[in-house]
KOLGU-4560 file (N, C-alpha, C; in nm, 3 decimals, padded with zeros to 5 digits):
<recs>
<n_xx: -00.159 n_yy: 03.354 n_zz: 01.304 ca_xx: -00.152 ca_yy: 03.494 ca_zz: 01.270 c_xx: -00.082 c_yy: 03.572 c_zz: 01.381 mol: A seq: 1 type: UNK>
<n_xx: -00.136 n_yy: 03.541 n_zz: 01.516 ca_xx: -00.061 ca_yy: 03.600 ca_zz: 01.669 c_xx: 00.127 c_yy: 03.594 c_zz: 01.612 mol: A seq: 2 type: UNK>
<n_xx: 00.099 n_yy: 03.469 n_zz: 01.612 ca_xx: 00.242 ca_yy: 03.427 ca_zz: 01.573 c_xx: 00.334 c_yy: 03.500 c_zz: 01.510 mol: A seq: 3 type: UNK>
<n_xx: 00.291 n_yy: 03.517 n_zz: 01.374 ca_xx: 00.341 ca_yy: 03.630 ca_zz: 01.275 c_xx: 00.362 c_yy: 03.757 c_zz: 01.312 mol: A seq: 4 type: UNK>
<n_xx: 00.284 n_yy: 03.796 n_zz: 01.346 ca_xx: 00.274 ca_yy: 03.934 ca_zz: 01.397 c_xx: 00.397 c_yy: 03.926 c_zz: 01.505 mol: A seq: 5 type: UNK>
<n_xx: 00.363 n_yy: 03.877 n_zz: 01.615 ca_xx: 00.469 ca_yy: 03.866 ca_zz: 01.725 c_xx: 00.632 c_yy: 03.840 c_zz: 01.676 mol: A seq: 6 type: UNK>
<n_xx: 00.676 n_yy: 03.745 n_zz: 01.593 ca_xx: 00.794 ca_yy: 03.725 ca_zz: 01.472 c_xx: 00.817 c_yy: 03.843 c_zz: 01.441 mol: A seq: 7 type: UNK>
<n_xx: 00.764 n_yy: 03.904 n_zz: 01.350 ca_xx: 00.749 ca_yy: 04.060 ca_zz: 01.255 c_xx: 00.814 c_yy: 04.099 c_zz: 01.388 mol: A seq: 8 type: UNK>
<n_xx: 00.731 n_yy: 04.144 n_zz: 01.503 ca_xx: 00.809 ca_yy: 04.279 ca_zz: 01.583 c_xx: 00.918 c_yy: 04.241 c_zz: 01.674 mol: A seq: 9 type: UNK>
<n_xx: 00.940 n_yy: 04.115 n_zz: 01.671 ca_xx: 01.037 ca_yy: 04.105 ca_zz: 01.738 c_xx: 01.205 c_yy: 04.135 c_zz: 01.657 mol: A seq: 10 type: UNK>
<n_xx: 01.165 n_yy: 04.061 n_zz: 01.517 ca_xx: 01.280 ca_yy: 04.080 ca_zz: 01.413 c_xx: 01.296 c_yy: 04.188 c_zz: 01.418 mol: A seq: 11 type: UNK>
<n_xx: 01.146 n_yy: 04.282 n_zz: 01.382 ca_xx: 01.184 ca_yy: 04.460 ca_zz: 01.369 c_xx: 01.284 c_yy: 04.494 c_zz: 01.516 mol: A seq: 12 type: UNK>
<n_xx: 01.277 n_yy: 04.468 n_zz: 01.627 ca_xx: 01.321 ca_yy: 04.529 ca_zz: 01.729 c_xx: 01.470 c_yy: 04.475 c_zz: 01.740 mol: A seq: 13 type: UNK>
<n_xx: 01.503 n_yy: 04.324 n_zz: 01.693 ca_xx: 01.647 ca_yy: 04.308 ca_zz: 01.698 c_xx: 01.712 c_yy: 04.404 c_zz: 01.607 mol: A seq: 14 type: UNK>
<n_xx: 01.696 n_yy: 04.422 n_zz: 01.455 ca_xx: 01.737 ca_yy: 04.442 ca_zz: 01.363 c_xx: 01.718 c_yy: 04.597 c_zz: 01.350 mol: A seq: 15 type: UNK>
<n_xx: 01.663 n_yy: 04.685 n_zz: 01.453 ca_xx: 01.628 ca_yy: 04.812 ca_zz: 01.430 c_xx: 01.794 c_yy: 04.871 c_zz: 01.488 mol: A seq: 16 type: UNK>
<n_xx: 01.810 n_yy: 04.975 n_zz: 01.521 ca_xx: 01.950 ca_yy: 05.050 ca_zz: 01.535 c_xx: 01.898 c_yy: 05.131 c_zz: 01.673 mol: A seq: 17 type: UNK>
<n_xx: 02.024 n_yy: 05.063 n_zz: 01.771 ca_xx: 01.934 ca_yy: 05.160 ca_zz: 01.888 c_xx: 01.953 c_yy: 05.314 c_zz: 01.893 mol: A seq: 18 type: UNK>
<n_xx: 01.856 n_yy: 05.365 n_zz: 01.950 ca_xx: 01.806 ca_yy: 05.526 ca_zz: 01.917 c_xx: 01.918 c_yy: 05.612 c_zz: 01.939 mol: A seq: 19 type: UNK>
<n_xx: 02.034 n_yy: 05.563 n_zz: 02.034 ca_xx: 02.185 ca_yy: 05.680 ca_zz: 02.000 c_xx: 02.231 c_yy: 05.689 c_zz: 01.869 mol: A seq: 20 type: UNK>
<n_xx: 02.226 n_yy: 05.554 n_zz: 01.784 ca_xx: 02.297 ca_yy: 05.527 ca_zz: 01.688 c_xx: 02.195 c_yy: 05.578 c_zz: 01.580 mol: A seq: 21 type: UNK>
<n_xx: 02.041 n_yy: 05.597 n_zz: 01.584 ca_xx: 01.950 ca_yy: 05.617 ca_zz: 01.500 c_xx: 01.991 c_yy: 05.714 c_zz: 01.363 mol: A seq: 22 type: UNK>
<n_xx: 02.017 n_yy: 05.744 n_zz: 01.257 ca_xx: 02.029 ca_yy: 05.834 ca_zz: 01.125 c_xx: 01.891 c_yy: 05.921 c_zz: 01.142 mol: A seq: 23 type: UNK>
<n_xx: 01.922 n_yy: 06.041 n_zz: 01.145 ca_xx: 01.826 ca_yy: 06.111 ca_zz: 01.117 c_xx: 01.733 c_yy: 06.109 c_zz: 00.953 mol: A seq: 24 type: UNK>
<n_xx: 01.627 n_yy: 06.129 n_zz: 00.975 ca_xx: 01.541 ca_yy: 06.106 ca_zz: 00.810 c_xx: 01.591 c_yy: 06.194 c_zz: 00.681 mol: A seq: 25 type: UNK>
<n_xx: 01.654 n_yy: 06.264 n_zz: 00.678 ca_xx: 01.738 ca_yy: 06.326 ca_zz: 00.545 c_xx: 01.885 c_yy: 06.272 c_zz: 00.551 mol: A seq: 26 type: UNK>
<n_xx: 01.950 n_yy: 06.135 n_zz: 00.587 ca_xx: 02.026 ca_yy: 06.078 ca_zz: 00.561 c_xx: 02.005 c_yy: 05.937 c_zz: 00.527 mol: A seq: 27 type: UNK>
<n_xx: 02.106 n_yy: 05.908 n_zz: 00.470 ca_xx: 02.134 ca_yy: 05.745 ca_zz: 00.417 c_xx: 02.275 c_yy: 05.729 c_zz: 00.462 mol: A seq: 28 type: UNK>
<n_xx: 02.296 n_yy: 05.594 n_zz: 00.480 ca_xx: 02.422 ca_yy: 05.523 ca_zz: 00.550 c_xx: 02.421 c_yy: 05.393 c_zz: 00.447 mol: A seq: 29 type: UNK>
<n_xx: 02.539 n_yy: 05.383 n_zz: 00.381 ca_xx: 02.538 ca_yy: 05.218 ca_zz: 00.310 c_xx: 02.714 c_yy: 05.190 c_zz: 00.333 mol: A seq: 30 type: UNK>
<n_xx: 02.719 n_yy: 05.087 n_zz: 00.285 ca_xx: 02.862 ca_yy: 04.987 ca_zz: 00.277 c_xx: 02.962 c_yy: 05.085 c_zz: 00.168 mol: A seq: 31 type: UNK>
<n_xx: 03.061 n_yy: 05.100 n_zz: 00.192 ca_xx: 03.170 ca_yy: 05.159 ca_zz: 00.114 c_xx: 03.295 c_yy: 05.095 c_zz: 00.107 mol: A seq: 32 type: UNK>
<n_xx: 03.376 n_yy: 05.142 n_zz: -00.019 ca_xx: 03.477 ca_yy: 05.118 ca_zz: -00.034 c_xx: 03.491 c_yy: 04.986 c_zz: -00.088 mol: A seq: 33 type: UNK>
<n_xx: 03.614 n_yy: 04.921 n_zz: -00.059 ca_xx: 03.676 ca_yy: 04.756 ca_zz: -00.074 c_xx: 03.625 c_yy: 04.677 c_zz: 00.028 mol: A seq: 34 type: UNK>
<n_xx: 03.517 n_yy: 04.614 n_zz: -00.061 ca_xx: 03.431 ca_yy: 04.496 ca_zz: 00.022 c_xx: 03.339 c_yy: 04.559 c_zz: 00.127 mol: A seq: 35 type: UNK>
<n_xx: 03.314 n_yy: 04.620 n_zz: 00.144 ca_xx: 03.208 ca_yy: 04.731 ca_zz: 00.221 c_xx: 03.269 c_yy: 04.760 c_zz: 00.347 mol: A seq: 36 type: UNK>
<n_xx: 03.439 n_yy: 04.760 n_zz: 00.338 ca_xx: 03.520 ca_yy: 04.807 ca_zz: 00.466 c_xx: 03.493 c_yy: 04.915 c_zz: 00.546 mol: A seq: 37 type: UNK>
<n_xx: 03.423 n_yy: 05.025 n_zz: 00.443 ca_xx: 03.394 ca_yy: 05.135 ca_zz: 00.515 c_xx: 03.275 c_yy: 05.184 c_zz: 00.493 mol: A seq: 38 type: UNK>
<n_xx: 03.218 n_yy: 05.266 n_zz: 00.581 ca_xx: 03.061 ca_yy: 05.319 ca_zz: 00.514 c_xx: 03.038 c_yy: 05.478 c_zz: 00.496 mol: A seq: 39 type: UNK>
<n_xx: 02.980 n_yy: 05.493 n_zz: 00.402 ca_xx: 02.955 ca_yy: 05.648 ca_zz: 00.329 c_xx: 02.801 c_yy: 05.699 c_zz: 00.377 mol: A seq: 40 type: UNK>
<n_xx: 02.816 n_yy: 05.808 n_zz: 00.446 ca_xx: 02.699 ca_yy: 05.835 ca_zz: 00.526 c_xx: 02.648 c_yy: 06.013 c_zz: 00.444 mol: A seq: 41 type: UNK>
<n_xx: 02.570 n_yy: 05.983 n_zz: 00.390 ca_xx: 02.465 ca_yy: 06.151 ca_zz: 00.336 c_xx: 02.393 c_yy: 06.160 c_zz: 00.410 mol: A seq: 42 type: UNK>
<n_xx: 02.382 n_yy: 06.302 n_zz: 00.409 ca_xx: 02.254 ca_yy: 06.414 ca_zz: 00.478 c_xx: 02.227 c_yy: 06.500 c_zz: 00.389 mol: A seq: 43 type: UNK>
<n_xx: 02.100 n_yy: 06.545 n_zz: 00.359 ca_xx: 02.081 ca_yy: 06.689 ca_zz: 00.243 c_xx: 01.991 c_yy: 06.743 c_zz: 00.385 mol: A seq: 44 type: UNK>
<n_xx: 02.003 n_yy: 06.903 n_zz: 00.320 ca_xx: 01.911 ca_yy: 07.003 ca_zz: 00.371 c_xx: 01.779 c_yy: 07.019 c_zz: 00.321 mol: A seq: 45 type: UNK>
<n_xx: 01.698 n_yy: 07.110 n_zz: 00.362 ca_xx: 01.586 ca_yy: 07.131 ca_zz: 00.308 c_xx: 01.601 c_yy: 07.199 c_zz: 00.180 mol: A seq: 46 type: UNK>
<n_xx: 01.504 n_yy: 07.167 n_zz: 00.049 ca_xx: 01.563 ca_yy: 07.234 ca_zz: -00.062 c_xx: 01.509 c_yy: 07.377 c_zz: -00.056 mol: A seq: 47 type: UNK>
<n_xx: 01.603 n_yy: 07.453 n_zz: -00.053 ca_xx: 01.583 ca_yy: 07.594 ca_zz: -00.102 c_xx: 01.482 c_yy: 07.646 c_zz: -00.219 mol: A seq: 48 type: UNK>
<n_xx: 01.495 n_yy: 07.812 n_zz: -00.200 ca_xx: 01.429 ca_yy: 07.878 ca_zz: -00.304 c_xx: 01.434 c_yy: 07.823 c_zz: -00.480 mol: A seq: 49 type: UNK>
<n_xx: 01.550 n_yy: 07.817 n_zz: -00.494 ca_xx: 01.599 ca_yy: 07.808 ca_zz: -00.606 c_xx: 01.633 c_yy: 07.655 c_zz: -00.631 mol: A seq: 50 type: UNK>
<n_xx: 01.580 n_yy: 07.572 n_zz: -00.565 ca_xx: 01.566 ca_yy: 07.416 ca_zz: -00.633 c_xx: 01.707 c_yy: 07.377 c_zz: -00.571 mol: A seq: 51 type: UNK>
<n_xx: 01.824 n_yy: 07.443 n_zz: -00.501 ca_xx: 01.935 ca_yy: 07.354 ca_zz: -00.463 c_xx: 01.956 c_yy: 07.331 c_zz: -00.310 mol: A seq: 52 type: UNK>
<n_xx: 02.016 n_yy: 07.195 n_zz: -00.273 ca_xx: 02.033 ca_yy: 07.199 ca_zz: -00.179 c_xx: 02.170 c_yy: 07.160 c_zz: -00.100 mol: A seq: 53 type: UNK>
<n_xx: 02.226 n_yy: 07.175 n_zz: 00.025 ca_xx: 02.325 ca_yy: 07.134 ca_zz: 00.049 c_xx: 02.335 c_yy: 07.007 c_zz: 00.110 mol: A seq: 54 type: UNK>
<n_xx: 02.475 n_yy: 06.940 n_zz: 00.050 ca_xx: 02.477 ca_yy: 06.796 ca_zz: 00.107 c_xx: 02.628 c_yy: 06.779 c_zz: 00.190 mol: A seq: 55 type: UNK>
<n_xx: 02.615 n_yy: 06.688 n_zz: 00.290 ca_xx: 02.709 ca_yy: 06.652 ca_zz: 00.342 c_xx: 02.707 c_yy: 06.528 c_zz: 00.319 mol: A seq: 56 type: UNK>
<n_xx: 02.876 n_yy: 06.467 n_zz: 00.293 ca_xx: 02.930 ca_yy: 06.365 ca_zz: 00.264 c_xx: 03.053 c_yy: 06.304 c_zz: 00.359 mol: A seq: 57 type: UNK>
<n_xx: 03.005 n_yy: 06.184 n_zz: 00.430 ca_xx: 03.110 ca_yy: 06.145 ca_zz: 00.536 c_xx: 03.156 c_yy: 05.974 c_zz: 00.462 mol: A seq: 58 type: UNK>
<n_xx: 03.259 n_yy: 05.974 n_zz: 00.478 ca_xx: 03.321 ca_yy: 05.804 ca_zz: 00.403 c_xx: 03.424 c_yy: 05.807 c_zz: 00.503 mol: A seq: 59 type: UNK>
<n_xx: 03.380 n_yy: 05.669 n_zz: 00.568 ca_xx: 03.492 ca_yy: 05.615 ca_zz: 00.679 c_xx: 03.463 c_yy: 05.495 c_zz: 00.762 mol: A seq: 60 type: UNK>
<n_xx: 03.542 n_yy: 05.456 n_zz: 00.864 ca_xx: 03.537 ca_yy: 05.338 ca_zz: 00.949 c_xx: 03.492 c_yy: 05.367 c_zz: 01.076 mol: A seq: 61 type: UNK>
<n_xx: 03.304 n_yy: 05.328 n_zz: 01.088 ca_xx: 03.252 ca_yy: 05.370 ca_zz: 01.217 c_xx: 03.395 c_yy: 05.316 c_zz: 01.323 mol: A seq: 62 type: UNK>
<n_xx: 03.333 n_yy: 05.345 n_zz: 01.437 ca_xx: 03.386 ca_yy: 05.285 ca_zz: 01.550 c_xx: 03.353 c_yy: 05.139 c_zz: 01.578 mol: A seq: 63 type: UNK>
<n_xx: 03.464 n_yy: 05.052 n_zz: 01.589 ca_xx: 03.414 ca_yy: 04.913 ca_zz: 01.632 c_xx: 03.528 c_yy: 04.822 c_zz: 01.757 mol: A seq: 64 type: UNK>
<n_xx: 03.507 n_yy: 04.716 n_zz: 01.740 ca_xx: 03.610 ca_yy: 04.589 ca_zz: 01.816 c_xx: 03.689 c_yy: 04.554 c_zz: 01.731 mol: A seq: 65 type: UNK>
<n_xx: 03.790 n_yy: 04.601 n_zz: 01.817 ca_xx: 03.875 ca_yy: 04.473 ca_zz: 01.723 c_xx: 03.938 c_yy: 04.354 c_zz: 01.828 mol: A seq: 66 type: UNK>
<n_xx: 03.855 n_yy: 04.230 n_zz: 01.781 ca_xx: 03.958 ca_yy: 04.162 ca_zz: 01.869 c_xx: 04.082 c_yy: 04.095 c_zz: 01.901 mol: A seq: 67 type: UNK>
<n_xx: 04.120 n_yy: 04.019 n_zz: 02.033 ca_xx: 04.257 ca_yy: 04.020 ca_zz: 02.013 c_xx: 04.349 c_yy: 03.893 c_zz: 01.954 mol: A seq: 68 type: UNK>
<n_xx: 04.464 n_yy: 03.919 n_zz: 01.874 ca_xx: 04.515 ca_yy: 03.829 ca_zz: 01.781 c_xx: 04.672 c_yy: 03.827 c_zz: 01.819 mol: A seq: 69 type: UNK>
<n_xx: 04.749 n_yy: 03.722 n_zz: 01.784 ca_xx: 04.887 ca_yy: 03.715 ca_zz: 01.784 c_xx: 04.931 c_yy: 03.699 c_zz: 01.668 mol: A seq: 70 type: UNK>
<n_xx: 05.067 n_yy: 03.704 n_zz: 01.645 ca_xx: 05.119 ca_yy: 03.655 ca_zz: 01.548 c_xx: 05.273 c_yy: 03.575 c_zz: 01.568 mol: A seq: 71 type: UNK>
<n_xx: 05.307 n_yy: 03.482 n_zz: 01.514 ca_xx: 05.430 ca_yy: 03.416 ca_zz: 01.549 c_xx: 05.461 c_yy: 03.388 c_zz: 01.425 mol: A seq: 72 type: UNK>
<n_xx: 05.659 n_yy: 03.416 n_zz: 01.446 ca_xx: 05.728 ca_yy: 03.329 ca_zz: 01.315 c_xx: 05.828 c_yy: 03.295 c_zz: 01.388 mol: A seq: 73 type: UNK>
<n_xx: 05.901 n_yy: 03.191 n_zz: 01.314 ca_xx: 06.064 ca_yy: 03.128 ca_zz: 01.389 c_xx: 06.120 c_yy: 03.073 c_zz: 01.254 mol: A seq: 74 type: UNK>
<n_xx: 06.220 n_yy: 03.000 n_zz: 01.339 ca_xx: 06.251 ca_yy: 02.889 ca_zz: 01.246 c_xx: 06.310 c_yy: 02.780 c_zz: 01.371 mol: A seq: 75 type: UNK>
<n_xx: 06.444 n_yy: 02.693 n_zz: 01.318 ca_xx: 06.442 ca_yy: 02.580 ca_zz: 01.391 c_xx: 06.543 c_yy: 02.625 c_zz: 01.534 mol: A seq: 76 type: UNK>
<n_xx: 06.580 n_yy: 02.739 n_zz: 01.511 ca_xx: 06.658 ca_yy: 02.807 ca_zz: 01.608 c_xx: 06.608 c_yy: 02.910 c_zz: 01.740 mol: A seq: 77 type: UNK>
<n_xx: 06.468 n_yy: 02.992 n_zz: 01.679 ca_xx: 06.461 ca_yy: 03.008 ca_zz: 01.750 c_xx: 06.264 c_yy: 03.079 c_zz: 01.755 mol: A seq: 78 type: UNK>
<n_xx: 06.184 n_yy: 03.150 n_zz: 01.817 ca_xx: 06.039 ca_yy: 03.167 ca_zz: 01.758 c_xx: 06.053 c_yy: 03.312 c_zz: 01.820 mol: A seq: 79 type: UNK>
<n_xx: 05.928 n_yy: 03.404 n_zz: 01.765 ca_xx: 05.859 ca_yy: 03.521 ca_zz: 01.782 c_xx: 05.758 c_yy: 03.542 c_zz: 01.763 mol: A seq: 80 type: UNK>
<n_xx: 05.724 n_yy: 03.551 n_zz: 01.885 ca_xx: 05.539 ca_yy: 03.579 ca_zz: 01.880 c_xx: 05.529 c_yy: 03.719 c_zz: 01.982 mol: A seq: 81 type: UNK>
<n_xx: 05.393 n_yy: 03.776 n_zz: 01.912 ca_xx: 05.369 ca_yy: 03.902 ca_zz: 01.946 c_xx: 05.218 c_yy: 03.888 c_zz: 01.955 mol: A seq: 82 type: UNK>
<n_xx: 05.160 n_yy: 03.966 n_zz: 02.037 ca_xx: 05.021 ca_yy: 03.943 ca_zz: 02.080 c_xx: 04.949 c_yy: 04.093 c_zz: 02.090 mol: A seq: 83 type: UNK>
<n_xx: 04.843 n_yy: 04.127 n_zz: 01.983 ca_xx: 04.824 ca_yy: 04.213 ca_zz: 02.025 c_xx: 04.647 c_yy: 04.258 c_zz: 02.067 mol: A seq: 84 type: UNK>
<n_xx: 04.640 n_yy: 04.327 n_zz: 02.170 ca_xx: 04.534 ca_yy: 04.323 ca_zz: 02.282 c_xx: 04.417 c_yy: 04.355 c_zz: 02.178 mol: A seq: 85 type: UNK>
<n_xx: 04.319 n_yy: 04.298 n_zz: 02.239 ca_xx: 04.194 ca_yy: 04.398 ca_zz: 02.194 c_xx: 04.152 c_yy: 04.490 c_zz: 02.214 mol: A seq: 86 type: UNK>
<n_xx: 04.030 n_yy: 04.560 n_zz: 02.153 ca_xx: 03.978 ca_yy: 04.676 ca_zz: 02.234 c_xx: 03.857 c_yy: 04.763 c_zz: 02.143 mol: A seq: 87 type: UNK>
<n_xx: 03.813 n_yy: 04.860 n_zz: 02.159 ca_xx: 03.751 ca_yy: 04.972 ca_zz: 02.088 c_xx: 03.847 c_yy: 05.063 c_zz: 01.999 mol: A seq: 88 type: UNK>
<n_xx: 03.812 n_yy: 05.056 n_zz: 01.871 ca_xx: 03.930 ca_yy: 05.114 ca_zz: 01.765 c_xx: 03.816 c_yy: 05.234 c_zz: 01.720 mol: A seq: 89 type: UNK>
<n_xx: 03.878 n_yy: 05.367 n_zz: 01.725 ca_xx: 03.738 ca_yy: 05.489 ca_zz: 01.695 c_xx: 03.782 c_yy: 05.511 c_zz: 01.612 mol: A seq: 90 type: UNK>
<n_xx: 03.670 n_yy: 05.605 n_zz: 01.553 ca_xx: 03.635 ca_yy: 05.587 ca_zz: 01.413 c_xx: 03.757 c_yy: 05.696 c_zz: 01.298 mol: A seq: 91 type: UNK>
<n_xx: 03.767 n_yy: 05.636 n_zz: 01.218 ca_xx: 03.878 ca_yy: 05.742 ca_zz: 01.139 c_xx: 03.797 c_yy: 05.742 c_zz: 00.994 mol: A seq: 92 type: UNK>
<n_xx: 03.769 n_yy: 05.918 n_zz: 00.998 ca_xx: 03.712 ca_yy: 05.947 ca_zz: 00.836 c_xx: 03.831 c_yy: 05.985 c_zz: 00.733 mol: A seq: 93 type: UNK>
<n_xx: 03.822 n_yy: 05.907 n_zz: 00.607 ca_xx: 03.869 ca_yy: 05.939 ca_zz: 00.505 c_xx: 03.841 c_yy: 06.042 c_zz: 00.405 mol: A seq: 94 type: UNK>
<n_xx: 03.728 n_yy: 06.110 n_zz: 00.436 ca_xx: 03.695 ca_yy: 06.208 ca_zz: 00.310 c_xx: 03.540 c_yy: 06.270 c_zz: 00.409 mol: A seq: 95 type: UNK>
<n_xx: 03.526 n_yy: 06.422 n_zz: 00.390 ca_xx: 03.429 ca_yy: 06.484 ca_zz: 00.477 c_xx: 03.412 c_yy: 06.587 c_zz: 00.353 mol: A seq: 96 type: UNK>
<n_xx: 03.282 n_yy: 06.623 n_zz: 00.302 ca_xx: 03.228 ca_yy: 06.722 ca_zz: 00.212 c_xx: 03.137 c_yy: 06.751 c_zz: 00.253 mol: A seq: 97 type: UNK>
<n_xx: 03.134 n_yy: 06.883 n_zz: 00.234 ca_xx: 02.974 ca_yy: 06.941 ca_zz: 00.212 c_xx: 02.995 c_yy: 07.010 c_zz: 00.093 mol: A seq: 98 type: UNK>
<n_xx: 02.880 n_yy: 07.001 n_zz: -00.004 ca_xx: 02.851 ca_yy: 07.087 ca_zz: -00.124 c_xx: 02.726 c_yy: 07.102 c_zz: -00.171 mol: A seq: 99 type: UNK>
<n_xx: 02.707 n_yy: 07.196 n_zz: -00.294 ca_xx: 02.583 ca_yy: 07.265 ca_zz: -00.323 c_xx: 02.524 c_yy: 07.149 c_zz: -00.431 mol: A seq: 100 type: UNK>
<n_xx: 02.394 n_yy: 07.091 n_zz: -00.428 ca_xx: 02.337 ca_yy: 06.976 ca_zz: -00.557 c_xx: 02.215 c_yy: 07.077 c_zz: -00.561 mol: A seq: 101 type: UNK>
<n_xx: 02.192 n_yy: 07.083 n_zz: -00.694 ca_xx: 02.107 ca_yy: 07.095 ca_zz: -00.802 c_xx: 02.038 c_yy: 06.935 c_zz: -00.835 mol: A seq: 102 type: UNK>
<n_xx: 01.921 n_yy: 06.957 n_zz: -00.895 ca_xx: 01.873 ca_yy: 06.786 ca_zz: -00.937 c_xx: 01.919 c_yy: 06.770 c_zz: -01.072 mol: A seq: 103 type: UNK>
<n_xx: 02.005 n_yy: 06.872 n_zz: -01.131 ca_xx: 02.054 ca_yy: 06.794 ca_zz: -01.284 c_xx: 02.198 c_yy: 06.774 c_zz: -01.195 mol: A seq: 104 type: UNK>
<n_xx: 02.254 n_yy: 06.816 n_zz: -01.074 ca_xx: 02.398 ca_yy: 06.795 ca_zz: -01.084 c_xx: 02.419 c_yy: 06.685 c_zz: -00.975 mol: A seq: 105 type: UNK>
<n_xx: 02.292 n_yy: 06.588 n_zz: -00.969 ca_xx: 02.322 ca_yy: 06.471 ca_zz: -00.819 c_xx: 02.447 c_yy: 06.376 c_zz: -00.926 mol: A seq: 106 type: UNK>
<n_xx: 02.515 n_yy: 06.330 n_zz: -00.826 ca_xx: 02.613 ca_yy: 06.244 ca_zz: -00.885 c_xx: 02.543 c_yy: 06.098 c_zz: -00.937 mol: A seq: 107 type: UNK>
<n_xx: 02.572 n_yy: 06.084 n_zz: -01.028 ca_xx: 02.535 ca_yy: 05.919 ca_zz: -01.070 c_xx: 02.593 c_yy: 05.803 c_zz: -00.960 mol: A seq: 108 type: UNK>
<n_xx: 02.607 n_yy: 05.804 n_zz: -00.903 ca_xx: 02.618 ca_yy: 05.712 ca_zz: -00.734 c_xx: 02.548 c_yy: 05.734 c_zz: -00.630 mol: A seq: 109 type: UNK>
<n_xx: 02.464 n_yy: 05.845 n_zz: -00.612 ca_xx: 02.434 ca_yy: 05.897 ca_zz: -00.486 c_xx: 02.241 c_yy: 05.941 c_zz: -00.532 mol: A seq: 110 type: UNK>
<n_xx: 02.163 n_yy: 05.951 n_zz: -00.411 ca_xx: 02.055 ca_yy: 05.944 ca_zz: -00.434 c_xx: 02.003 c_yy: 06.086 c_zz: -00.444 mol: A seq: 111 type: UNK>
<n_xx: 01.898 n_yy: 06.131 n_zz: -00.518 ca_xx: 01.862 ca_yy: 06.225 ca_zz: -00.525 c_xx: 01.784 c_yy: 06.315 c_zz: -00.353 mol: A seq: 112 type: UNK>
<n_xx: 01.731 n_yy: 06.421 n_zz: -00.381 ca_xx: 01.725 ca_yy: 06.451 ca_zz: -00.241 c_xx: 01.663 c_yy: 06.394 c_zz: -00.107 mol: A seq: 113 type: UNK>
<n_xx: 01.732 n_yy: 06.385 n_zz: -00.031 ca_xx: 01.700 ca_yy: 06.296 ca_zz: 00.089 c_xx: 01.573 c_yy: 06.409 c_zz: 00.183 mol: A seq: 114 type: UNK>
<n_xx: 01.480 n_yy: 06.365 n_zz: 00.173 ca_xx: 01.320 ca_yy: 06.453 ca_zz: 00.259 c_xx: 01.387 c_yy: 06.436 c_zz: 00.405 mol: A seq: 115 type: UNK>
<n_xx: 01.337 n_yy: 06.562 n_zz: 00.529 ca_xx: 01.385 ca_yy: 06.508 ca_zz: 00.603 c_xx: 01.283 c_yy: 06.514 c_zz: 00.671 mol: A seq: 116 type: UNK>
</recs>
């Protein structure tokens, strides 16, 4: 049972997101785009008087590594190779919204209001 328990928190602690990177509790972060190349990150507000609330919508390519690769072609005369370095590639957003949701007007893709 020690065992288990000890497993459990250790997995939780690899697999948790360290606390710079943490999502605040009225957002969601999942896989986007072609093959989950990019990720689509929501936040809602607190819901208002009148049942609506505002949402922000971010779709893009966190910041990551890219590492480093060459490429070569020739033929029997003569070759070309090009090498290019690695490094930290930052992040570039494709699409940034904020807008007003109602609970009849959440989009059929996206989750209803996020508590924060």
């Amino acid at each position: 049972m020690r065992l288990l328990i000890i497993t459990g928190v250790l997995g939780a602690a690899i697999t948790a997101a360290p606390a710079s990177h943490a999502l605040p509790p009225n957002c969601v972060q999942q896989p986007w785009g072609f093959l989950g190349s990019q990720v689509r990150t929501i936040c809602d507000d607190p819901i208002r008087a009148d049942g609506s609330w505002m949402r922000a919508r971010v779709i893009g390519v966190p910041r990551h590594y890219e590492y480093p690769s060459s490429s070569c072609s020739g033929s029997a005369y003569y070759s070309n190779c090009t090498f290019y370095p690695g490094g930290w590639v930052e992040a570039v957003f494709s699409d940034r919204e904020m807008y007003e949701v109602r609970p009849e007007t959440v989009l059929p893709d996206e989750p209803g209001h996020l508590p924060g």
